[in-house]
C-alpha positions as CSV (number, residue, x, y, z in Angstrom):
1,X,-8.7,20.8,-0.2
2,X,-6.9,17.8,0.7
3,X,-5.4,17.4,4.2
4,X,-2.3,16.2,4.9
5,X,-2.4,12.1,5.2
6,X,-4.6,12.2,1.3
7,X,-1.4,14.4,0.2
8,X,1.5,12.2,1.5
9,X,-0.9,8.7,0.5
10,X,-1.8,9.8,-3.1
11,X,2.3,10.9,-3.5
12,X,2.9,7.6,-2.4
13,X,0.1,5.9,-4.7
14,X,1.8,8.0,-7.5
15,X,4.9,6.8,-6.5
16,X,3.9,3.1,-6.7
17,X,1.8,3.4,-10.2
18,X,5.1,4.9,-11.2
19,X,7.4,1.9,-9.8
20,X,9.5,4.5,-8.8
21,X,11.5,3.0,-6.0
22,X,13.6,6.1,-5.0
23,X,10.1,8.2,-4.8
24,X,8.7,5.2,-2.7
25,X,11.7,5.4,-0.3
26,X,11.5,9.4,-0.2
27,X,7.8,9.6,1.1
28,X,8.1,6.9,3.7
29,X,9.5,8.0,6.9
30,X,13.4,6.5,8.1
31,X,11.6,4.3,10.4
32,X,8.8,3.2,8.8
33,X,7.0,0.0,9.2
34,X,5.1,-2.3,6.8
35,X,3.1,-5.0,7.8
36,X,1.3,-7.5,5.5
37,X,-1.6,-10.1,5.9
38,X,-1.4,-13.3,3.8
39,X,-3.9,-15.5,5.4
40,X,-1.1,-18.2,5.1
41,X,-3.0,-18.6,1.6
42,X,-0.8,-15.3,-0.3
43,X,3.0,-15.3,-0.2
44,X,4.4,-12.6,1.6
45,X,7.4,-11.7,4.5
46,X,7.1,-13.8,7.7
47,X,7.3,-10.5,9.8
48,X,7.1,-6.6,9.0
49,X,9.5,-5.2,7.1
50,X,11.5,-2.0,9.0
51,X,12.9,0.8,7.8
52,X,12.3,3.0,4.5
53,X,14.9,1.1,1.9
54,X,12.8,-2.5,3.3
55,X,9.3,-1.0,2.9
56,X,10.5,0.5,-0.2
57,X,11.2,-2.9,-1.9
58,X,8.3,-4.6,-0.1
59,X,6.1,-2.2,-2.0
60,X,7.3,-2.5,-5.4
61,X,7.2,-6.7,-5.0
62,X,4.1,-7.0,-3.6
63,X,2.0,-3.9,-4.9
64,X,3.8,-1.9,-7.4
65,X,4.1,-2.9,-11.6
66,X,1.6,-5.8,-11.4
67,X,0.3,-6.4,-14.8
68,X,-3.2,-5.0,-15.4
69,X,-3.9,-3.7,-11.7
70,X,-5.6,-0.5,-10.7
71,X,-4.3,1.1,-7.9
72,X,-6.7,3.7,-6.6
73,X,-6.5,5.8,-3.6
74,X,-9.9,5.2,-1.8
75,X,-11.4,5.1,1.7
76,X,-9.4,2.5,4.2
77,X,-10.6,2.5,7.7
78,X,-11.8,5.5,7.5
79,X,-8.5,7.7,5.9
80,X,-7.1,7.7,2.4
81,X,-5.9,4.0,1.7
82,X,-5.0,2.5,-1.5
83,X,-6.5,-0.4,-3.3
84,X,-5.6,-2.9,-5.8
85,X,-7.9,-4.9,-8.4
86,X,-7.6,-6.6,-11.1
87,X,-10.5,-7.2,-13.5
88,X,-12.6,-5.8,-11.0
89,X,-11.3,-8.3,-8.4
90,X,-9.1,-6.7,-5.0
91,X,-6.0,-8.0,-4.9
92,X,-4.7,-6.1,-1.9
93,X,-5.9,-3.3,0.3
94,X,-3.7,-1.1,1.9
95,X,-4.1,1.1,5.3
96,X,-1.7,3.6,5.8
97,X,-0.4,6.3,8.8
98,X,1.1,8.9,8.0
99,X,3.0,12.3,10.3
100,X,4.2,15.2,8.5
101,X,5.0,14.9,5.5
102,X,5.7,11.0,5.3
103,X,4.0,7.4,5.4
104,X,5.4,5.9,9.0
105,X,3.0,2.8,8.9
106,X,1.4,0.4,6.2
107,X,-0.9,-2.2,6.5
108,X,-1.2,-4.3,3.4
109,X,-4.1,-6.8,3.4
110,X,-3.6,-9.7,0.7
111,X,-5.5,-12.6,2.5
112,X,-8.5,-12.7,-0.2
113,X,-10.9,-14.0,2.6
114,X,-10.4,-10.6,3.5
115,X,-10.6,-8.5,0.3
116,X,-14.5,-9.8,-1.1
117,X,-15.8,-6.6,0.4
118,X,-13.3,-5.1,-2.0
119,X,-14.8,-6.3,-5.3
120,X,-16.2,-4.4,-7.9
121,X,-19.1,-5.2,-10.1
């Protein structure tokens, strides 16, 4: 059986596959917090975004509906995580926290000096 955190990250992975905005917003917690790493080399915020509504539209920009990506909910620092390829390639990693029933933290790792580990095949 699946503890809590794998339940509140694979609704939010549905969620995202789903590019369901009002899902995203529903499992991430009133104050939550996203972070994201760049590497100066990926586009991305200057500074986390705050809040559920600002997550929520982080998400579906920098993760959600990208054309042939597989989002799959695997292993990240040691806890349910999500992670994004395309042909085979990661594209982003994602950490996650979670309390109760929602996602309070995200850290979304773009820099590709950072995602080789990532790769399939």
């Amino acid at each position: 059986m699946l503890d809590r955190h794998d339940q509140v990250v694979r609704r939010f992975a549905d969620a995202c596959r789903r590019g369901d905005r009002t899902a995203l917003a529903a499992v991430l917690d009133v104050e939550a917090i996203a972070t994201c790493d760049g590497g100066g080399v990926v586009p991305g915020p200057d500074g986390p975004a705050h809040g559920a509504v600002d997550v929520a539209r982080l998400v579906m920009t920098s993760l959600c509906g990208q054309v042939g990506v597989e989002l799959t909910v695997e292993s990240v620092n040691g806890r349910a995580g999500l992670a994004l390829r395309r042909a085979s390639r990661a594209v982003a990693v994602v950490g996650a926290e979670t309390a109760g029933a929602k996602v309070t933290a995200l850290w979304i790792v773009l820099n590709p000096a950072k995602l080789g580990g990532w790769h399939r095949g």
